[in-house]
TORLOFI-140127 format. One record per residue (C-alpha): residue in one letter; x, y, z. Coordinates in steps of 0.5 Angstrom, whole numbers, plus 500, padded with zeros to 3 digits. Each point is the difference from the previous one (the first is absolute). Layout:
<nodes>
<node><residuo>A</residuo><X>X</X><Y>Y</Y><Z>Z</Z></node>
...
</nodes>
This chain:
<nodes>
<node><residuo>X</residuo><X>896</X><Y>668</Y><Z>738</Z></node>
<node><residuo>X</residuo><X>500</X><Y>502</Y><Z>493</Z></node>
<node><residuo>X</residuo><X>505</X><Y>501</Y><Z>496</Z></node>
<node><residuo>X</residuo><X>499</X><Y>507</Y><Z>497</Z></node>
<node><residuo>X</residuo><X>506</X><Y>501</Y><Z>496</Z></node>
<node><residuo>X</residuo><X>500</X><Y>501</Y><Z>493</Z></node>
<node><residuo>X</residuo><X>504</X><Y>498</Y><Z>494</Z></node>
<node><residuo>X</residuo><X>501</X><Y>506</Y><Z>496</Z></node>
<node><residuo>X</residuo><X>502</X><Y>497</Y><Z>494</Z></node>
<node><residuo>X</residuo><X>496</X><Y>494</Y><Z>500</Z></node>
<node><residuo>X</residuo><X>494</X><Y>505</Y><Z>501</Z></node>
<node><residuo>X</residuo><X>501</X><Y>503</Y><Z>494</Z></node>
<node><residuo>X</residuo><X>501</X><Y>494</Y><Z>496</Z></node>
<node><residuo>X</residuo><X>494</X><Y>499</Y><Z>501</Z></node>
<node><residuo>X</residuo><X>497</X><Y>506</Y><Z>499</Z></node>
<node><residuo>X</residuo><X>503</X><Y>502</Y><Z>494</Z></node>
<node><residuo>X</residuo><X>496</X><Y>494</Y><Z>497</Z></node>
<node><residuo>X</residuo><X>494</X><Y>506</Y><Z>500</Z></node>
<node><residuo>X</residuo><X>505</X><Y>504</Y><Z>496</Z></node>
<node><residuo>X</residuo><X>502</X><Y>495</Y><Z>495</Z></node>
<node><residuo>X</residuo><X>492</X><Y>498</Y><Z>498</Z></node>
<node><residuo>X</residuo><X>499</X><Y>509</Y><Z>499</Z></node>
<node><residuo>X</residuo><X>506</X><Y>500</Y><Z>496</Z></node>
<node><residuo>X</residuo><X>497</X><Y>494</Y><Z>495</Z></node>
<node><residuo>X</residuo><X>493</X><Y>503</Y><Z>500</Z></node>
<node><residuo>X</residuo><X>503</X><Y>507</Y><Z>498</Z></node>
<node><residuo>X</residuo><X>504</X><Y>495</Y><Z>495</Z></node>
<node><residuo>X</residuo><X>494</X><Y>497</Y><Z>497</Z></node>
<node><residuo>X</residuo><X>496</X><Y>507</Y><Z>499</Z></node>
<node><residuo>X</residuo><X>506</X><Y>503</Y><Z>496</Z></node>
<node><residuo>X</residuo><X>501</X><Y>494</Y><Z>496</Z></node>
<node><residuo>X</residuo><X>492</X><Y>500</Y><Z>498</Z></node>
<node><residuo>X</residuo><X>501</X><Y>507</Y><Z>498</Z></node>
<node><residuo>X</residuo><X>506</X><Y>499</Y><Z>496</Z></node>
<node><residuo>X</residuo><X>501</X><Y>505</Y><Z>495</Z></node>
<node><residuo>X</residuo><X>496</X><Y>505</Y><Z>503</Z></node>
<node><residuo>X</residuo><X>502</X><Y>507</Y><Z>503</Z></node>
<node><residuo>X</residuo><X>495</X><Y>500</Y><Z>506</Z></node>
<node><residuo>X</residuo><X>497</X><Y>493</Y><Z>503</Z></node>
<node><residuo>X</residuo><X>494</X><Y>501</Y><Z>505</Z></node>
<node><residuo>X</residuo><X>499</X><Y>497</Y><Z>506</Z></node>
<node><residuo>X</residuo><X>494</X><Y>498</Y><Z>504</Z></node>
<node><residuo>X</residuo><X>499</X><Y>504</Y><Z>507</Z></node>
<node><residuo>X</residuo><X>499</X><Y>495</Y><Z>504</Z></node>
<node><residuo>X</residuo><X>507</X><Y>497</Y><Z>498</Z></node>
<node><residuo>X</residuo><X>503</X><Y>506</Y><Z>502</Z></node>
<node><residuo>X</residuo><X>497</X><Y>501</Y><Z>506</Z></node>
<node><residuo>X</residuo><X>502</X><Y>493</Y><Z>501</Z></node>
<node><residuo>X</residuo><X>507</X><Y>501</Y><Z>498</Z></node>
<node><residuo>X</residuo><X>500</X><Y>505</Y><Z>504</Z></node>
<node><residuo>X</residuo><X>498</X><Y>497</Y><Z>506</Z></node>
<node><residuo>X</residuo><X>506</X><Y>493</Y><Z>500</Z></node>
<node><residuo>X</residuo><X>504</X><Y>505</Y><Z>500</Z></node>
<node><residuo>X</residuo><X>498</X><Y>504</Y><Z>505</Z></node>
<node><residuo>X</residuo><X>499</X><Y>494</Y><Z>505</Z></node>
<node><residuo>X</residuo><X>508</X><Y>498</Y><Z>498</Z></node>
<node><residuo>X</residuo><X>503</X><Y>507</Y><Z>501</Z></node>
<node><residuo>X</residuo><X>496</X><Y>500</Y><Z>507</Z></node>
<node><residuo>X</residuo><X>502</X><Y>493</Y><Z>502</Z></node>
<node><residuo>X</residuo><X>506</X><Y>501</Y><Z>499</Z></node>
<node><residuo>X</residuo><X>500</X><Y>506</Y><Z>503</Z></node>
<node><residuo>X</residuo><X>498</X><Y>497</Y><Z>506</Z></node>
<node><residuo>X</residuo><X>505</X><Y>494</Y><Z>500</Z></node>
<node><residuo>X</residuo><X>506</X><Y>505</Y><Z>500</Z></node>
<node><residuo>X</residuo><X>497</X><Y>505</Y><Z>505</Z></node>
<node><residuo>X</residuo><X>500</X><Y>505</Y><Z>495</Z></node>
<node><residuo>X</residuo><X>494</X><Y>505</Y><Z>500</Z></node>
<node><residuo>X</residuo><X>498</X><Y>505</Y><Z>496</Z></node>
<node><residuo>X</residuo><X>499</X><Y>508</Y><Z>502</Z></node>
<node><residuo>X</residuo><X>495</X><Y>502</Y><Z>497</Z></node>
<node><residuo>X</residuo><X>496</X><Y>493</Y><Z>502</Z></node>
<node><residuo>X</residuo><X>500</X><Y>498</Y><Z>509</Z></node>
<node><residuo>X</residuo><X>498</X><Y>493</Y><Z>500</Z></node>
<node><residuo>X</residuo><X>493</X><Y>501</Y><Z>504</Z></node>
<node><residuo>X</residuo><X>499</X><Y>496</Y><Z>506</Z></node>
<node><residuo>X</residuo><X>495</X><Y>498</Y><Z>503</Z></node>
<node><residuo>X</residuo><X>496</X><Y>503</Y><Z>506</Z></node>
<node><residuo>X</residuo><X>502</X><Y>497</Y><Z>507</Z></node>
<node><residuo>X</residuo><X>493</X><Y>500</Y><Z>504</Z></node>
<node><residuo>X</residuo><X>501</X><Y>499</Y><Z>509</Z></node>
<node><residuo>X</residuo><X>496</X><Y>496</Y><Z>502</Z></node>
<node><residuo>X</residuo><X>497</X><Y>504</Y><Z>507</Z></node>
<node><residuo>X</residuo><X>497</X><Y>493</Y><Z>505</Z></node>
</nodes>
């Protein structure tokens, strides 16, 4: 039988990895925009960005048991099997 208790702090340790490498690119675009008010991003990065995050809420969500209100996890229909 499988083992499947989680290790909370060790998860997180390994995801915040994924928070890290966006707080360095985050840096980086404000360093290479030094001395300007405003600094531009691409779309794409953004989105991306977006999306770490997401995945990292969610999967932390998960591994604590915590879901949010305003979005169920969705499950997957059941199909009987009639012989």
């Amino acid at each position: 039988m499988e083992n499947k208790e989680v290790n909370v702090p060790k998860f997180i340790g390994r995801h915040l990895s994924q928070i890290k490498v966006l707080a360095r690119l985050l840096e980086h675009e404000l360093e290479s925009g030094k001395g300007a008010r405003e600094v531009t991003m691409d779309r794409h990065l953004i989105e991306n960005i977006l999306d770490t995050l997401e995945i990292f809420t969610d999967d932390c969500e998960a591994v604590s048991g915590f879901q949010r209100d305003r979005q169920k996890v969705e499950q997957k229909p059941v199909v009987a099997r009639l012989n």
